[in-house]
C-alpha positions as CSV (number, residue, x, y, z in Angstrom):
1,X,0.0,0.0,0.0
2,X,1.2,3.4,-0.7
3,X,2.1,6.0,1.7
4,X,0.3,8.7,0.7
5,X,2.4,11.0,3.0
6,X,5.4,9.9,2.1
7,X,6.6,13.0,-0.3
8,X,5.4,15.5,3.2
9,X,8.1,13.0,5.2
10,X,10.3,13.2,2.8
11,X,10.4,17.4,2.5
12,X,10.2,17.1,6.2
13,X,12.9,15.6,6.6
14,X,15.4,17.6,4.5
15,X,13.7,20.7,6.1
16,X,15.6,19.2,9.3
17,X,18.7,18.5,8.0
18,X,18.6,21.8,6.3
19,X,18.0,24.0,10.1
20,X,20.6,21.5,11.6
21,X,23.3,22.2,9.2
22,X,22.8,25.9,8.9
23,X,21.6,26.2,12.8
24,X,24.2,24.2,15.2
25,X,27.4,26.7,14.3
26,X,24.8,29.5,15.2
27,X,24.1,27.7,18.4
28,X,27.5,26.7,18.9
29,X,29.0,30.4,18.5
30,X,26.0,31.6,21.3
31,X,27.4,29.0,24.1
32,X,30.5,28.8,23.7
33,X,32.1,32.0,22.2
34,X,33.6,34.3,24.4
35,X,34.7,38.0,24.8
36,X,38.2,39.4,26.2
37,X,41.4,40.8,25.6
38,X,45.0,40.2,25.5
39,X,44.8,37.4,22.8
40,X,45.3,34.7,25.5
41,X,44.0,31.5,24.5
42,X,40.7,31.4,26.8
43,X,40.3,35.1,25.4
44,X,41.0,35.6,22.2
45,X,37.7,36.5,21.1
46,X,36.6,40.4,21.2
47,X,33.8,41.6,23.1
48,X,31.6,43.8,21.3
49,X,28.6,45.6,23.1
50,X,26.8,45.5,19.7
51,X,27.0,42.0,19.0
52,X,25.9,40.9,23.0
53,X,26.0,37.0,21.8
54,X,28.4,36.5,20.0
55,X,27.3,35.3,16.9
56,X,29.4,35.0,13.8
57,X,27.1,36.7,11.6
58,X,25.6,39.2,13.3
59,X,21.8,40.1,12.8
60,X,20.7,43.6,11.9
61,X,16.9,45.1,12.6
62,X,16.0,47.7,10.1
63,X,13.3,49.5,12.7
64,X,10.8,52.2,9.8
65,X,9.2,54.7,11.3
66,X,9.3,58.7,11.9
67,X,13.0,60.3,10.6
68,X,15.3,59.2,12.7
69,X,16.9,62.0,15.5
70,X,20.3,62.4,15.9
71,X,21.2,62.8,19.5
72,X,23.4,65.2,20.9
73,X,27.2,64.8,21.4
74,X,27.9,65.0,25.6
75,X,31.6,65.8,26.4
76,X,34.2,63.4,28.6
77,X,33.8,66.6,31.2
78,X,30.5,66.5,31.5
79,X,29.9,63.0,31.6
80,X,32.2,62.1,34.1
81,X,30.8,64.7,36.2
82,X,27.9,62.9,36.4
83,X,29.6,59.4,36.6
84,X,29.4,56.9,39.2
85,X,32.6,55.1,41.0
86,X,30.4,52.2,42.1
87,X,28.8,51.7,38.4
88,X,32.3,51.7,36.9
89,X,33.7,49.0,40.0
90,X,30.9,46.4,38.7
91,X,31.5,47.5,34.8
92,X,34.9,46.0,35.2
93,X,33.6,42.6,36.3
94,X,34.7,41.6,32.4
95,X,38.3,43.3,32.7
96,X,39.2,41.1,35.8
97,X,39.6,38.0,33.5
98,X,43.1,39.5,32.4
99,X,43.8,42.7,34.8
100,X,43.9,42.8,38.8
101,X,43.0,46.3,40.7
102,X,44.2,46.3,43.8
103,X,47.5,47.8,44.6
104,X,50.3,45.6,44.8
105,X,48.5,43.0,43.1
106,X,50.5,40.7,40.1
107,X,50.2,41.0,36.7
108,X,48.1,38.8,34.4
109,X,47.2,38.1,30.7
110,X,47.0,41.9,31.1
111,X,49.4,44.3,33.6
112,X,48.3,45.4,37.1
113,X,45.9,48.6,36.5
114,X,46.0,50.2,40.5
115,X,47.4,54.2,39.6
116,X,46.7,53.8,36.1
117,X,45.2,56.9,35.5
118,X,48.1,59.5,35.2
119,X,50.7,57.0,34.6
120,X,53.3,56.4,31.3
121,X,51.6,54.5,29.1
122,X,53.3,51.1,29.1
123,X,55.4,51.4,32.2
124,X,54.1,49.1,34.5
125,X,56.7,47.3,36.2
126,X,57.3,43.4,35.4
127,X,54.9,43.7,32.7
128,X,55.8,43.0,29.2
129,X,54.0,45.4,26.5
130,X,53.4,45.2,22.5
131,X,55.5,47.5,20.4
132,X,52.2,49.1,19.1
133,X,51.4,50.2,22.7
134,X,54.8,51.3,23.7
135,X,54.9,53.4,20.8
136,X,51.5,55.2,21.8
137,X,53.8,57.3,24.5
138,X,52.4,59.9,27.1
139,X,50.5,59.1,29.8
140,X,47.0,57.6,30.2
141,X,44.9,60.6,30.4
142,X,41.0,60.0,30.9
143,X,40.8,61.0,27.0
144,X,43.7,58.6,26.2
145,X,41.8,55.9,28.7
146,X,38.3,56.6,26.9
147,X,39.0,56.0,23.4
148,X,41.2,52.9,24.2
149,X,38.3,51.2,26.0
150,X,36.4,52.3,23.2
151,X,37.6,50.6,20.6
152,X,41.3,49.7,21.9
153,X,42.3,48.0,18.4
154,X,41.6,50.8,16.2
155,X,42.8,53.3,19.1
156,X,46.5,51.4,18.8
157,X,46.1,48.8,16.1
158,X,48.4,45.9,17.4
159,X,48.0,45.9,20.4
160,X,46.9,42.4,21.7
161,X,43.9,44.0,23.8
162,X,41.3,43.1,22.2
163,X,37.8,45.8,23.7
164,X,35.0,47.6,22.8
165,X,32.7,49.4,25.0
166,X,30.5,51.1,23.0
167,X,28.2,53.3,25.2
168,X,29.9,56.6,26.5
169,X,28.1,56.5,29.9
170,X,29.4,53.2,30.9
171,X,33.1,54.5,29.8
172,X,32.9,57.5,31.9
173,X,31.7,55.0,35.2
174,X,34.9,52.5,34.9
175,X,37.0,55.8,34.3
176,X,35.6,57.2,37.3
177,X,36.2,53.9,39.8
178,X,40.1,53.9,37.8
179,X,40.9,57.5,39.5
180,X,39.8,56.3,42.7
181,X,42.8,53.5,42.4
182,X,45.3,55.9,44.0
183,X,46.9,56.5,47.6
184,X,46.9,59.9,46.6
185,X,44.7,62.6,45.5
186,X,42.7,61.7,42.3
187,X,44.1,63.1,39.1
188,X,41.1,65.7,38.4
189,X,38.2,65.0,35.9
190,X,38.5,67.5,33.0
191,X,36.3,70.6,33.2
192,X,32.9,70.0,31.4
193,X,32.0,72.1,28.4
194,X,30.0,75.3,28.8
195,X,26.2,75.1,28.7
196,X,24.3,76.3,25.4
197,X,22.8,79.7,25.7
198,X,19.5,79.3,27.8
199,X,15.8,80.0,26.2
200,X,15.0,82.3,28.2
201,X,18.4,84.9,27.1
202,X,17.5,84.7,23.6
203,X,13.9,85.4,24.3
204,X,15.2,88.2,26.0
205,X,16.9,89.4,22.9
206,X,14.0,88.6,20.5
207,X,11.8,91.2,22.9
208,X,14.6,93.7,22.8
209,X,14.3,93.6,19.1
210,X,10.6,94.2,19.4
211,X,11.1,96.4,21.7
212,X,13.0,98.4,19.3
213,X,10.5,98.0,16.9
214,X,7.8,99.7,18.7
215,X,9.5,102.3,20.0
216,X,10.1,103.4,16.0
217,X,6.5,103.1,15.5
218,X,5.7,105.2,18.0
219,X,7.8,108.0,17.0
220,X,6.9,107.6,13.3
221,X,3.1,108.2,14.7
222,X,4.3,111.1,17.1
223,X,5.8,112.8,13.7
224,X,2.8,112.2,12.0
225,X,0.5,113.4,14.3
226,X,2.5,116.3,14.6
227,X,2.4,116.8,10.8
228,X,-1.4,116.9,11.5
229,X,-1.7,119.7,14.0
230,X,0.6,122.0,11.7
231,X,-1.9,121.5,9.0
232,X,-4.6,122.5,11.3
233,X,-3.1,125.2,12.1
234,X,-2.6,126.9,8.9
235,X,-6.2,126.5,7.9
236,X,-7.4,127.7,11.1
237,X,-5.1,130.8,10.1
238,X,-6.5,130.8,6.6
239,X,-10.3,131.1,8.0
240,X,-9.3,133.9,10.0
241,X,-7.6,135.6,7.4
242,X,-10.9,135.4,5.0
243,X,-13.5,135.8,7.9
244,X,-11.9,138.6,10.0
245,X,-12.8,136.3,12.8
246,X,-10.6,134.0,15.0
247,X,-11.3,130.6,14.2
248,X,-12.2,129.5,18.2
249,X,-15.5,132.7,18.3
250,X,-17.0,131.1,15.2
251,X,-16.6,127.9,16.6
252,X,-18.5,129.0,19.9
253,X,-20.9,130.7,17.9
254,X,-21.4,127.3,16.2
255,X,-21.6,125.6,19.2
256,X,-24.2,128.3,20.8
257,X,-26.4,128.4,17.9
258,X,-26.6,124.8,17.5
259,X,-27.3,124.2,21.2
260,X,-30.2,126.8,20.6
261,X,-31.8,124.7,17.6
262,X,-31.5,121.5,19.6
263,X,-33.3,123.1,22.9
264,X,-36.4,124.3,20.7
């Protein structure tokens, strides 16, 4: 007898294999890839804040809707001014894999980081560094510090770090708790940039303009006003001249004779 199912088995079952062989290095990549730095064997991978899983081939979401609104550039100043110490201490929880904090404490994959804010860039003791790094030079500033933990291979390409922490705010908290590694006095945040002018200053201005404004309409109504009372005047002048009369009796007499008519 024939199976008359068979054929929906049969697509079935290559559907199956299909998902299998295209799926499990997907799945694979997802539990057991890794992140971290130094290009040590347990953590050669790179961690990347935009690709949280992992995954080979990484998935982009086209979202449609209203135009899209580019958001405003915040400064290092200002954002460390608003950072938080205690943020950044469990924002490192992924740097402690390779680094140690505390002061005295041995190197790893990656060197000792207590004091690093403010030190010579690759001159921790008993730590050997990459060429490219070495030849950065100048000490780790919170600028220098920033756009390494940005991207750190494009910052110094070569070096065997291998991190990228994309969001700015999470930056400024790990540079924060790095300044309070120090028996000394913190090397100071730089100063944040100056505030945009406020609404209410240039509203100001726009009702000064207006102000001005006015005020010239004004006197260009005084002037013609004043134009107008001359012109009265030299008629008034010219009726007198004609009558004999001044202008202000025949005016009375106009006003007495036509209260007159309007009492009868």
């Amino acid at each position: 007898m024939k199976d008359e199912l068979f054929f929906n088995k049969f697509a079935a079952a290559g559907l199956s294999v299909a998902l299998m062989f295209f799926g499990l290095p997907i799945l694979v990549n997802v539990f057991y890839g890794g992140g971290g730095h130094h290009g040590s064997a347990a953590h050669d991978g790179e961690h990347d804040e935009s690709n949280p899983l992992g995954l080979a081939y990484p998935i982009e979401f086209t979202l449609e809707g209203g135009p899209a609104v580019a958001e405003a550039e915040v400064d290092l100043g200002t954002l460390l001014a608003n950072a938080s110490a205690a943020a950044g201490e469990r924002g490192i929880a992924i740097c402690q894999a390779c680094h140690t904090f505390e002061q005295g404490g041995a190197n790893g994959t990656g060197p000792n980081l207590w004091g690093v804010v403010g030190a010579d860039v690759a001159s921790h003791a008993g730590f050997s560094y990459t060429g490219a790094l070495s030849g950065l030079g100048g000490t780790w500033t919170y600028e220098k510090l920033d756009a390494y933990l940005e991207n750190s291979q494009a910052y110094v390409p070569g070096t065997q770090m291998a991190q990228r922490i994309g969001r700015e705010e999470k930056r400024a908290d790990i540079l924060a708790y790095l300044a309070t590694l120090t028996s000394g006095e913190p090397v100071p945040f730089p100063e944040p940039a100056p505030a945009a002018e406020p609404a209410e200053e240039m509203a100001e201005a726009e009702g000064a303009d207006i102000t001005v404004e006015d005020t010239a309409s004004e006197e260009t109504m005084t002037e013609s006003g004043q134009e107008a009372l001359e012109e009265a005047g030299q008629l008034a002048d010219e009726a007198e001249a004609e009558t004999g009369e001044p202008a202000d009796d025949a005016t009375q007499s106009d006003g007495e004779t036509n209260q007159g008519e309007i009492q009868e």
